[in-house]
mmCIF file of the N, C-alpha and C atoms, coordinates in Angstrom:
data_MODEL
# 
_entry.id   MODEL 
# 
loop_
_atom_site.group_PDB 
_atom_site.id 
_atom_site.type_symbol 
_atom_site.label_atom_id 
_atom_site.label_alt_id 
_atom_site.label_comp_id 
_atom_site.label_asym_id 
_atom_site.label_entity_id 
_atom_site.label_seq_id 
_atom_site.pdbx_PDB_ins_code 
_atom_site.Cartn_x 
_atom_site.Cartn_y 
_atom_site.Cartn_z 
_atom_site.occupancy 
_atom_site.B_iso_or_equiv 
_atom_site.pdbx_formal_charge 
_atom_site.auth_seq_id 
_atom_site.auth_comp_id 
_atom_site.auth_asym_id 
_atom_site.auth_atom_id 
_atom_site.pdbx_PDB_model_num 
ATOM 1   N N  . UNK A 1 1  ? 10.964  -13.755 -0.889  1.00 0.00 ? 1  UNK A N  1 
ATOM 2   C CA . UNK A 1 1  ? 9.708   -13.294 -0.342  1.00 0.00 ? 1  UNK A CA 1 
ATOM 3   C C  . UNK A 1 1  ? 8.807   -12.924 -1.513  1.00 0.00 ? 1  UNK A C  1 
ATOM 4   N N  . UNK A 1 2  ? 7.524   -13.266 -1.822  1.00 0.00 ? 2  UNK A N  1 
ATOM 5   C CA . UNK A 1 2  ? 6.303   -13.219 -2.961  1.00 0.00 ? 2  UNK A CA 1 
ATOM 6   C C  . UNK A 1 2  ? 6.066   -11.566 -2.706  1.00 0.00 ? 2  UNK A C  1 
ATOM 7   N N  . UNK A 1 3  ? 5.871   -11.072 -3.828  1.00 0.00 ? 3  UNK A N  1 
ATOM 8   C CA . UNK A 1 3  ? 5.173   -10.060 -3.578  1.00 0.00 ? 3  UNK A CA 1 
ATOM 9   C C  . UNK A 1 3  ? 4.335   -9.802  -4.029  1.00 0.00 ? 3  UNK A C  1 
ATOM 10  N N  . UNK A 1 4  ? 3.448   -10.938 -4.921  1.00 0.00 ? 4  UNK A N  1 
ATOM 11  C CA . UNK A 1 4  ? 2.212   -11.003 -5.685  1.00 0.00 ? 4  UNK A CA 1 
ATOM 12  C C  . UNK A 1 4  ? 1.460   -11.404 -4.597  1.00 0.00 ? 4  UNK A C  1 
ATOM 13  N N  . UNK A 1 5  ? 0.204   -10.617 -4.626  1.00 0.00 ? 5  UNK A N  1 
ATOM 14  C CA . UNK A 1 5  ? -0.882  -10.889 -3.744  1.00 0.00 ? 5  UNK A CA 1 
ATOM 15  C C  . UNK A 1 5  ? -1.922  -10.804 -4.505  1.00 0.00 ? 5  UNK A C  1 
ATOM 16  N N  . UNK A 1 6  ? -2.957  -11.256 -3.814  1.00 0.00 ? 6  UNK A N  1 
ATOM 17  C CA . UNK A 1 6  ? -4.460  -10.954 -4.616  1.00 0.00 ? 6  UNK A CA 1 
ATOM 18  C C  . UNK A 1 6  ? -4.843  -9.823  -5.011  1.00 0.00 ? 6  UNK A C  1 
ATOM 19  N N  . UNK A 1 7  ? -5.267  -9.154  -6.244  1.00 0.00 ? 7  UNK A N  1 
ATOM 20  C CA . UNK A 1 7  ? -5.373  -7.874  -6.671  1.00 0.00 ? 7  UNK A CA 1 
ATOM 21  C C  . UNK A 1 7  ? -7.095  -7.969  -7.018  1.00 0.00 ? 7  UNK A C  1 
ATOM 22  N N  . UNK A 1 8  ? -8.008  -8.406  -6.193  1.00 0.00 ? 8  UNK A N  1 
ATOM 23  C CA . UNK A 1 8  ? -9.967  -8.231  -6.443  1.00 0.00 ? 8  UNK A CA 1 
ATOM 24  C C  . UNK A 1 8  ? -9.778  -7.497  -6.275  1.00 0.00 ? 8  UNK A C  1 
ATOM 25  N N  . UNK A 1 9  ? -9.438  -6.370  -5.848  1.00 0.00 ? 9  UNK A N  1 
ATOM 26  C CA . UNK A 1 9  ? -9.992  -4.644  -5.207  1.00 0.00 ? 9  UNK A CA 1 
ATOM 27  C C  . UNK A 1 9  ? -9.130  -4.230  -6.188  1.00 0.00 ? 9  UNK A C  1 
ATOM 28  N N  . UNK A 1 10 ? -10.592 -2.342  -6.528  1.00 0.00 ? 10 UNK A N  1 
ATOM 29  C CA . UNK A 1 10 ? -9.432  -1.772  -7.171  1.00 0.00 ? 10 UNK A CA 1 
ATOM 30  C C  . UNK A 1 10 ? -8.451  -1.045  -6.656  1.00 0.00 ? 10 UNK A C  1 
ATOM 31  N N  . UNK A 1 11 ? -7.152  -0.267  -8.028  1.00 0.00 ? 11 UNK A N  1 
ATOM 32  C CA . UNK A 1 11 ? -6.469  -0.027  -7.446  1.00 0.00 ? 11 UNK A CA 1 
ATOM 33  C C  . UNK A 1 11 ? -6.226  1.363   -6.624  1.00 0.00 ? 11 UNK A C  1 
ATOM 34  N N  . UNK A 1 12 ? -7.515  2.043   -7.089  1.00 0.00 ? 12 UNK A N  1 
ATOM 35  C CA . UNK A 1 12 ? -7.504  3.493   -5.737  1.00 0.00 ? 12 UNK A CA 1 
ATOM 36  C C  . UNK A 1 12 ? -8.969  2.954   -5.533  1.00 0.00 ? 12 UNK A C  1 
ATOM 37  N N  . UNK A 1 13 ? -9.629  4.467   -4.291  1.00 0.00 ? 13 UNK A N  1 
ATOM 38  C CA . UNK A 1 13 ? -10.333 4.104   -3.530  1.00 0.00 ? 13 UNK A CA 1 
ATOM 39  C C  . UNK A 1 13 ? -10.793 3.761   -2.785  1.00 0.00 ? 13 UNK A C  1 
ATOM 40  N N  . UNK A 1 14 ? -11.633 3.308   -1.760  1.00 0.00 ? 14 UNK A N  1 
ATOM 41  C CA . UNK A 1 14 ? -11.840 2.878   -0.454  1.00 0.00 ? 14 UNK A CA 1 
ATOM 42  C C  . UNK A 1 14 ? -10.716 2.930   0.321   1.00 0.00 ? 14 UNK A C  1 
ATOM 43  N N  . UNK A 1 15 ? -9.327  3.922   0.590   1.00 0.00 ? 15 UNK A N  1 
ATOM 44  C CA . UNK A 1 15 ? -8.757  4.019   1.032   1.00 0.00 ? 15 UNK A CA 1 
ATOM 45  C C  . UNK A 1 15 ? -8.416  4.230   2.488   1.00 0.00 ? 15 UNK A C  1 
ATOM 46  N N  . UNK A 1 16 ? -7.906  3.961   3.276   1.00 0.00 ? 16 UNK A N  1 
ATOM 47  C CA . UNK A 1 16 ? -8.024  4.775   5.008   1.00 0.00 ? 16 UNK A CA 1 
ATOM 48  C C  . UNK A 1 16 ? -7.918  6.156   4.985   1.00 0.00 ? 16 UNK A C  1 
ATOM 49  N N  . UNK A 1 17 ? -8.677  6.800   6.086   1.00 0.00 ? 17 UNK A N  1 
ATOM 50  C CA . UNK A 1 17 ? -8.553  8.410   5.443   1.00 0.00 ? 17 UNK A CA 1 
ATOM 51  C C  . UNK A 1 17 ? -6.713  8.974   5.681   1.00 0.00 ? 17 UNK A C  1 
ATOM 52  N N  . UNK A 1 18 ? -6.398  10.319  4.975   1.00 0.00 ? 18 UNK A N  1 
ATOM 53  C CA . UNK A 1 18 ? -5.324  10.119  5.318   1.00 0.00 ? 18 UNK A CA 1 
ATOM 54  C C  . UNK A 1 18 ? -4.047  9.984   4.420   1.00 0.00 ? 18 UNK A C  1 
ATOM 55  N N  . UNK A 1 19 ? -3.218  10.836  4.589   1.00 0.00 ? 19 UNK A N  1 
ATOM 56  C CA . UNK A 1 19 ? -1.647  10.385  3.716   1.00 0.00 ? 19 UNK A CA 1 
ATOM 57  C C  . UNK A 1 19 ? -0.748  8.998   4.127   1.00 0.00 ? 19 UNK A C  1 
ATOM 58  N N  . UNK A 1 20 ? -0.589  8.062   2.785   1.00 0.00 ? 20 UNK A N  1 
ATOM 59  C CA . UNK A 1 20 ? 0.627   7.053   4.080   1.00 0.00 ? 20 UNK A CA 1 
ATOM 60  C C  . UNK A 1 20 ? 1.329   7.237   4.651   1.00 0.00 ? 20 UNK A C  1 
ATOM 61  N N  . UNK A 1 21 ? 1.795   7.345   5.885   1.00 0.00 ? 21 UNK A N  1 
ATOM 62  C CA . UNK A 1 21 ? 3.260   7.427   6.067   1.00 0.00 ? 21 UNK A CA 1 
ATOM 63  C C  . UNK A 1 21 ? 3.080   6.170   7.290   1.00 0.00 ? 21 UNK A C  1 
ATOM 64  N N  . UNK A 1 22 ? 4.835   5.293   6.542   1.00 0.00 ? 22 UNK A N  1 
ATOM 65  C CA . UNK A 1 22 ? 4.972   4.621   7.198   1.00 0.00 ? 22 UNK A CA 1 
ATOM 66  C C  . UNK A 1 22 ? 6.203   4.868   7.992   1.00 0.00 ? 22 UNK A C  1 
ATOM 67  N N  . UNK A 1 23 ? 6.482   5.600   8.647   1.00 0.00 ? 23 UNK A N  1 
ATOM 68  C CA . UNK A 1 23 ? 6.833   6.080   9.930   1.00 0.00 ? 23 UNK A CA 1 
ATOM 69  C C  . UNK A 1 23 ? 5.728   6.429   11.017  1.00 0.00 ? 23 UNK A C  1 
ATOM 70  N N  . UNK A 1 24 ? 4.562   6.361   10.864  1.00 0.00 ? 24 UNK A N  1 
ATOM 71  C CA . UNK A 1 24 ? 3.336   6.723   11.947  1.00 0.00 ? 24 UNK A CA 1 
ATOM 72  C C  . UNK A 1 24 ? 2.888   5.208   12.517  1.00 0.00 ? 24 UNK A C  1 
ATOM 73  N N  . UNK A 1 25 ? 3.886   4.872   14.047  1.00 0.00 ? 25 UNK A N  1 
ATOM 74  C CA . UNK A 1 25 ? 3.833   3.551   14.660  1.00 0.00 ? 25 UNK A CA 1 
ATOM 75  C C  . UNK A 1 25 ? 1.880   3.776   14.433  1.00 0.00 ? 25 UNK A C  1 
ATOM 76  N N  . UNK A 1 26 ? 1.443   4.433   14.943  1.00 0.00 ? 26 UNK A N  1 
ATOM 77  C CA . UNK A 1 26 ? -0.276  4.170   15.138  1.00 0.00 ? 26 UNK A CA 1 
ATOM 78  C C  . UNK A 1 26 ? -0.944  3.595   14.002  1.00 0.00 ? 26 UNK A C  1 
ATOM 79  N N  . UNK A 1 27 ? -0.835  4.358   12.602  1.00 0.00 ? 27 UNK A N  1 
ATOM 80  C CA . UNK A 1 27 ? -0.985  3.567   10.986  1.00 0.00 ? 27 UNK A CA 1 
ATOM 81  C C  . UNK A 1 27 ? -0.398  2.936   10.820  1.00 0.00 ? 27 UNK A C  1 
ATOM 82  N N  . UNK A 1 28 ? 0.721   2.357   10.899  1.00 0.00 ? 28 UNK A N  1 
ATOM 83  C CA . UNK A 1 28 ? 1.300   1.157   10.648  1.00 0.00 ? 28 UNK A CA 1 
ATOM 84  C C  . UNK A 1 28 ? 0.832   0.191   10.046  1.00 0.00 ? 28 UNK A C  1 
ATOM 85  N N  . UNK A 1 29 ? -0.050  -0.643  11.222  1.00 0.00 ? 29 UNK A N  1 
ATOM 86  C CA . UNK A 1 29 ? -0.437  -1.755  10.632  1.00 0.00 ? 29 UNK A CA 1 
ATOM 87  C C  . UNK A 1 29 ? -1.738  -1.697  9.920   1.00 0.00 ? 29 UNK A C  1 
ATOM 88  N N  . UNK A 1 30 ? -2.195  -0.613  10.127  1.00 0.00 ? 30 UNK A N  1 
ATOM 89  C CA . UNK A 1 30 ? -3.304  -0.443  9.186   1.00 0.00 ? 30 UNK A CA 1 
ATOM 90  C C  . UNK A 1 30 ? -3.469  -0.133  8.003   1.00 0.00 ? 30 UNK A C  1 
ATOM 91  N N  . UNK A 1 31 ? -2.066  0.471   7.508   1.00 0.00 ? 31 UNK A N  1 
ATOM 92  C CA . UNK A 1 31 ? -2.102  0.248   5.961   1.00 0.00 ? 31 UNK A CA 1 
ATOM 93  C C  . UNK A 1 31 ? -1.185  -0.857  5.436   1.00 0.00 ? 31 UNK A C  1 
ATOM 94  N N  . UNK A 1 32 ? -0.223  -1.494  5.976   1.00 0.00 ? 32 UNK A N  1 
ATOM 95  C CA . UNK A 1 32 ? 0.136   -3.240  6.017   1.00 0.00 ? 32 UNK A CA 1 
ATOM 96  C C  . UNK A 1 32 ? -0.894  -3.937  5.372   1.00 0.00 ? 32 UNK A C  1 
ATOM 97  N N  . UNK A 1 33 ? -1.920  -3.610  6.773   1.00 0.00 ? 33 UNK A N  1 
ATOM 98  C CA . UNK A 1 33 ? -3.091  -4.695  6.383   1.00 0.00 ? 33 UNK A CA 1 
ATOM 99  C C  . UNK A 1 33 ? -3.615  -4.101  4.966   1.00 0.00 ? 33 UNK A C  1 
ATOM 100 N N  . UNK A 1 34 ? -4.071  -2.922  4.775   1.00 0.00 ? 34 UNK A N  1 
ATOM 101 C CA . UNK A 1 34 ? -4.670  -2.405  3.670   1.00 0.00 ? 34 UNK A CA 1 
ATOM 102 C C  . UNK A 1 34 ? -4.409  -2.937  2.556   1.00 0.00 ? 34 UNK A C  1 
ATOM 103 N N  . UNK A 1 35 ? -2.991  -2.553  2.108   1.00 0.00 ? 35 UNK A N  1 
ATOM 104 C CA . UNK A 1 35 ? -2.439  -2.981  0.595   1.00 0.00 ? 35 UNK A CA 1 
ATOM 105 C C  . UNK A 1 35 ? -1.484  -4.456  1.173   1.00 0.00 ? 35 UNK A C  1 
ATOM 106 N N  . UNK A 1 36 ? -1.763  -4.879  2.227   1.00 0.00 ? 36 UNK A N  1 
ATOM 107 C CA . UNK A 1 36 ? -1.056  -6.524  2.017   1.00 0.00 ? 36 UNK A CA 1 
ATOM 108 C C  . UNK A 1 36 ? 0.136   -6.243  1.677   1.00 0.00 ? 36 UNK A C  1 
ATOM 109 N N  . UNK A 1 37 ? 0.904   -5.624  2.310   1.00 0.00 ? 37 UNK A N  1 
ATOM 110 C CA . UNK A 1 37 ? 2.215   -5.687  1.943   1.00 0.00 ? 37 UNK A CA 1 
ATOM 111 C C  . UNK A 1 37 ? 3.492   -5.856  3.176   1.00 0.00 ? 37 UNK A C  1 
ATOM 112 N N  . UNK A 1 38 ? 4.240   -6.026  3.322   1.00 0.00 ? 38 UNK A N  1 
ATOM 113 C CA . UNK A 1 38 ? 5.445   -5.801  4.225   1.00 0.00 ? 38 UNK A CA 1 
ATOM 114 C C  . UNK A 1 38 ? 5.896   -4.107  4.297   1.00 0.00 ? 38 UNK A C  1 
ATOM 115 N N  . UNK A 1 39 ? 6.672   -3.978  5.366   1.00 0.00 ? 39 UNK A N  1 
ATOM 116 C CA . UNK A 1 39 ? 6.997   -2.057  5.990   1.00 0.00 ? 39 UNK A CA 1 
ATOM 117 C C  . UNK A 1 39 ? 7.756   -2.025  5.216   1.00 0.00 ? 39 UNK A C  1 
ATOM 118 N N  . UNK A 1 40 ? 9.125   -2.740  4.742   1.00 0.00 ? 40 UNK A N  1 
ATOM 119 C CA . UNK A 1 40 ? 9.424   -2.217  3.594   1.00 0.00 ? 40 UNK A CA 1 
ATOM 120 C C  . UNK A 1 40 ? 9.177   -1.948  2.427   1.00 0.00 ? 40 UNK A C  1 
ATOM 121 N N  . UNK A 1 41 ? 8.079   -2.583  2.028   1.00 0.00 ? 41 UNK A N  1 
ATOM 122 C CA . UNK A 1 41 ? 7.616   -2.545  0.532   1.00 0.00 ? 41 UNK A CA 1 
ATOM 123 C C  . UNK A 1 41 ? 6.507   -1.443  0.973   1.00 0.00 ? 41 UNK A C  1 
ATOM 124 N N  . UNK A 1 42 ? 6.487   -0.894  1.775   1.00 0.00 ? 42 UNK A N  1 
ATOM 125 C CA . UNK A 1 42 ? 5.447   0.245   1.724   1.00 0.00 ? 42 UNK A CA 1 
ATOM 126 C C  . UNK A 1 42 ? 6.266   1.729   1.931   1.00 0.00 ? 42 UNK A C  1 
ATOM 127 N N  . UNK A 1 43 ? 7.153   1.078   3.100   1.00 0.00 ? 43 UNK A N  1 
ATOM 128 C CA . UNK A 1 43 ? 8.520   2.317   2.810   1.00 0.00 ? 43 UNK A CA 1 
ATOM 129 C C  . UNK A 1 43 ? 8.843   2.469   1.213   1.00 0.00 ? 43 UNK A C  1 
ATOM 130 N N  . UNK A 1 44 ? 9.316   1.627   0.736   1.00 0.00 ? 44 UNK A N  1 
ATOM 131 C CA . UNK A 1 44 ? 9.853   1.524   -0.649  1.00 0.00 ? 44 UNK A CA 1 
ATOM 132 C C  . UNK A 1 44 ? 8.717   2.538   -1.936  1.00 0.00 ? 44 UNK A C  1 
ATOM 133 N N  . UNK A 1 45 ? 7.065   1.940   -1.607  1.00 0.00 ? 45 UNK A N  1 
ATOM 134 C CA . UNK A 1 45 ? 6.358   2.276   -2.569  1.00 0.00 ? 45 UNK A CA 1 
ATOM 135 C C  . UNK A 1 45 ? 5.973   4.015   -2.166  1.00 0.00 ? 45 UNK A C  1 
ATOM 136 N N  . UNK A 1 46 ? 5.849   4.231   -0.848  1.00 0.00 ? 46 UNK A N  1 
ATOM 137 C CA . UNK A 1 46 ? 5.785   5.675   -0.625  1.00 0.00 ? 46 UNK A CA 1 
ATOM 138 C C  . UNK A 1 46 ? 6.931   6.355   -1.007  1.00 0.00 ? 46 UNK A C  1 
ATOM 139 N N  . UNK A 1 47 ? 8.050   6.349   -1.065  1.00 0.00 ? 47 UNK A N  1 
ATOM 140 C CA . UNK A 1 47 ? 9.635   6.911   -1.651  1.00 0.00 ? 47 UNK A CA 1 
ATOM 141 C C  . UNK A 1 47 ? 9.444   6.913   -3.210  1.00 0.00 ? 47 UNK A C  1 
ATOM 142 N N  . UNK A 1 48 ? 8.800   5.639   -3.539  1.00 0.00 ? 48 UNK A N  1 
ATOM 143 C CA . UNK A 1 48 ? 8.714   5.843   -5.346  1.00 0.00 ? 48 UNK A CA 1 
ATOM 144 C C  . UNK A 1 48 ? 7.608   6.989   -5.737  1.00 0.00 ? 48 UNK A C  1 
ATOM 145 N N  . UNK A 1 49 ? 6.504   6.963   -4.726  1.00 0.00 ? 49 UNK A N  1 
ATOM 146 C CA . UNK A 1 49 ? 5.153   7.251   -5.725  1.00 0.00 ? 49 UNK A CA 1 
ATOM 147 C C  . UNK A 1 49 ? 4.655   8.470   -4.663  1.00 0.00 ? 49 UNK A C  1 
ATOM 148 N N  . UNK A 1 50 ? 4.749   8.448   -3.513  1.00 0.00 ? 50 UNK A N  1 
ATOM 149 C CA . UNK A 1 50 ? 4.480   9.610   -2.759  1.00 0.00 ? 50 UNK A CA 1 
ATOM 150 C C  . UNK A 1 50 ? 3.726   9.018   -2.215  1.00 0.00 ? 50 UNK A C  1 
ATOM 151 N N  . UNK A 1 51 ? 2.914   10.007  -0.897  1.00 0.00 ? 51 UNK A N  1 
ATOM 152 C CA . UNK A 1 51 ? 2.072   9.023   0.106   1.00 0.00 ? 51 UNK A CA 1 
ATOM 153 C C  . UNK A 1 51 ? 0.709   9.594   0.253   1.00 0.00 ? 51 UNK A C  1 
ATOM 154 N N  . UNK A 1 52 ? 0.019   9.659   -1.127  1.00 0.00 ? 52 UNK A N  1 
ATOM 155 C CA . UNK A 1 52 ? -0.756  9.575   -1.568  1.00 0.00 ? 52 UNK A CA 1 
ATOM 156 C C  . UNK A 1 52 ? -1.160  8.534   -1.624  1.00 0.00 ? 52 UNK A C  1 
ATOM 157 N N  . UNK A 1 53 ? -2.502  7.697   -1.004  1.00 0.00 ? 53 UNK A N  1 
ATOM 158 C CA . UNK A 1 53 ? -2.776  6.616   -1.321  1.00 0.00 ? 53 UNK A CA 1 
ATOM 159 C C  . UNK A 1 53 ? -3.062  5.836   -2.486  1.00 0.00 ? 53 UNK A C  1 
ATOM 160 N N  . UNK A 1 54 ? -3.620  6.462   -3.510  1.00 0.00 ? 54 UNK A N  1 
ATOM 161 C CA . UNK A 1 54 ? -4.015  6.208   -5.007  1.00 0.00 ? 54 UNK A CA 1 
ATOM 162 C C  . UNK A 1 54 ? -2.513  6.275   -5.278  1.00 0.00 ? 54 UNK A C  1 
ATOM 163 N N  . UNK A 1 55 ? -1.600  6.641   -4.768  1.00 0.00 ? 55 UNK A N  1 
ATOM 164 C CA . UNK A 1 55 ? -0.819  6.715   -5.842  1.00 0.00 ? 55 UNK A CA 1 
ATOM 165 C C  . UNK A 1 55 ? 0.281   5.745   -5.181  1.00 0.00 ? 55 UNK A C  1 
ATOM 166 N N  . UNK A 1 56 ? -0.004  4.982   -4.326  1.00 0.00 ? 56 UNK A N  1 
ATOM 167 C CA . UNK A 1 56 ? 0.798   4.126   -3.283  1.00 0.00 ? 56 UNK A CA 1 
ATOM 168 C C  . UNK A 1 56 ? 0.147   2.761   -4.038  1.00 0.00 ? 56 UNK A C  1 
ATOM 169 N N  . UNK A 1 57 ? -1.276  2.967   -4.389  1.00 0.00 ? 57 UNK A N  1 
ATOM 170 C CA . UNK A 1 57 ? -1.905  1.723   -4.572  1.00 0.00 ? 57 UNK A CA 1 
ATOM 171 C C  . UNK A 1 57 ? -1.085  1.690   -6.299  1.00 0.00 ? 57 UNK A C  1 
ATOM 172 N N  . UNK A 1 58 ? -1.034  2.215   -6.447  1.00 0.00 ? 58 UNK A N  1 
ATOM 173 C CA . UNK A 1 58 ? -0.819  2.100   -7.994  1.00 0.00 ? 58 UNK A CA 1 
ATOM 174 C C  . UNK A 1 58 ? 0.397   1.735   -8.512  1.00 0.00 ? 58 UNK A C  1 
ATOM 175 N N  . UNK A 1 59 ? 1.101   2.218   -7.733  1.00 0.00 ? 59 UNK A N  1 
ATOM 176 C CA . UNK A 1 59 ? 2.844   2.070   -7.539  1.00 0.00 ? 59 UNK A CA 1 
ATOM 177 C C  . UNK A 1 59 ? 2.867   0.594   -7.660  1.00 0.00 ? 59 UNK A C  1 
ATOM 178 N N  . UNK A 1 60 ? 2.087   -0.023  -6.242  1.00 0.00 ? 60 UNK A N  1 
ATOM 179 C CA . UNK A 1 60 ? 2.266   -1.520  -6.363  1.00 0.00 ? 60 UNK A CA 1 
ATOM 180 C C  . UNK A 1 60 ? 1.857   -2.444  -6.822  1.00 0.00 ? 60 UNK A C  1 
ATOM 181 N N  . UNK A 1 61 ? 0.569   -1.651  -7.776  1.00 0.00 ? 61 UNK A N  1 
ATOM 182 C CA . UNK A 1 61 ? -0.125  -2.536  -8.918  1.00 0.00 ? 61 UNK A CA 1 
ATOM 183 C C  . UNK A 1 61 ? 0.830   -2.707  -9.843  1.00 0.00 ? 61 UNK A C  1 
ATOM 184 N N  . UNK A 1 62 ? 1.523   -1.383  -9.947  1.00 0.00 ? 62 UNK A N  1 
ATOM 185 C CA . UNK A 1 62 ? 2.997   -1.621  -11.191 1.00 0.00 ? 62 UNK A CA 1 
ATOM 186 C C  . UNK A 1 62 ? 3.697   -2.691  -10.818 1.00 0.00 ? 62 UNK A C  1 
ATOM 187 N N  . UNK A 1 63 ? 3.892   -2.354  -9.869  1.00 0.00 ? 63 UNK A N  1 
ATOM 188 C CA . UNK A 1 63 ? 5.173   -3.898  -9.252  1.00 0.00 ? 63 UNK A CA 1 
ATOM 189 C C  . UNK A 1 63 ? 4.900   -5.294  -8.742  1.00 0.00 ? 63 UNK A C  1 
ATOM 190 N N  . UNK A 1 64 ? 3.487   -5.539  -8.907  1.00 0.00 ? 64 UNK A N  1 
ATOM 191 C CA . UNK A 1 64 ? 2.867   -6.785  -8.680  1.00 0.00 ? 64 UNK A CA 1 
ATOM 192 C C  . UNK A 1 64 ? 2.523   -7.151  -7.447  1.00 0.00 ? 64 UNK A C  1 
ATOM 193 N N  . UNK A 1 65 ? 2.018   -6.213  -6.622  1.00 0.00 ? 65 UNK A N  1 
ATOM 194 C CA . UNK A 1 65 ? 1.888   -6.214  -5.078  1.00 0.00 ? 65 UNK A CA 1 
ATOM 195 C C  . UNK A 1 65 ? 0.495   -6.111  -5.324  1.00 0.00 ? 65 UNK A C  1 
ATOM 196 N N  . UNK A 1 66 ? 0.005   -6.007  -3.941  1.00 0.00 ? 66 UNK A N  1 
ATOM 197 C CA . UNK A 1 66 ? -1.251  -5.980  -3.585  1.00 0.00 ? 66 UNK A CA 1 
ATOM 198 C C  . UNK A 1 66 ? -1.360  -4.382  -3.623  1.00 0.00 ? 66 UNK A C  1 
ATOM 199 N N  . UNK A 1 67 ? -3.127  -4.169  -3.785  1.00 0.00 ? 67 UNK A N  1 
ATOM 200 C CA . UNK A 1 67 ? -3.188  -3.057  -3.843  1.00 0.00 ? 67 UNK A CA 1 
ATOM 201 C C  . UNK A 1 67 ? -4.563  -2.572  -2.800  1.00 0.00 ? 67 UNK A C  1 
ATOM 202 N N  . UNK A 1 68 ? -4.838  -3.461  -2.207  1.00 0.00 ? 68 UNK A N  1 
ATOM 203 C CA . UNK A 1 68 ? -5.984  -3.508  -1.212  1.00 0.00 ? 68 UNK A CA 1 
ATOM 204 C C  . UNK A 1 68 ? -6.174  -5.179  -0.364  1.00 0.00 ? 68 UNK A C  1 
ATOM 205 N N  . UNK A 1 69 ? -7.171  -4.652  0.503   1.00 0.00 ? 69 UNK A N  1 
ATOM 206 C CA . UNK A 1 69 ? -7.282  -5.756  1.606   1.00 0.00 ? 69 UNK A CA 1 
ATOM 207 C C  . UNK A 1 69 ? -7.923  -6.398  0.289   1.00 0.00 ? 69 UNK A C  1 
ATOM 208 N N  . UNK A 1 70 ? -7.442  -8.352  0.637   1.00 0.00 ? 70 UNK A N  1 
ATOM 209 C CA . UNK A 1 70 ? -8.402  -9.395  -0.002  1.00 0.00 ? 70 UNK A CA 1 
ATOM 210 C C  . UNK A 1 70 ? -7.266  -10.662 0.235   1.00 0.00 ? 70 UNK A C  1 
# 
């Protein structure tokens, strides 16, 4: 499975308001869609980096993920 996605957006900012958590069925797919990623790789990046969004986005800029919608 790729986990390089398009990285045009930066990597904090324009965020959804809000802490991640991906246990909240209602956010779910709205931060999926956000940083383009799969539930585990967002489970995974909130456990590394906290669920702070800047710091969710950044996590997966480290690891070659997406870090916003594009």
């Amino acid at each position: 499975m790729p986990t390089t996605m398009p990285t045009n957006t930066p990597a904090t900012g324009d965020h959804p308001a809000g802490p991640v958590d991906p246990e909240d069925p209602a956010r779910l797919q709205q931060w999926l869609d956000h940083f383009g990623i799969t539930a585990e790789q967002l489970r995974e990046a909130v456990q590394a980096a906290g669920s702070a969004p800047d710091a969710v986005a950044e996590h997966l800029l480290n690891q070659g993920g997406s870090a916003g919608p594009g």
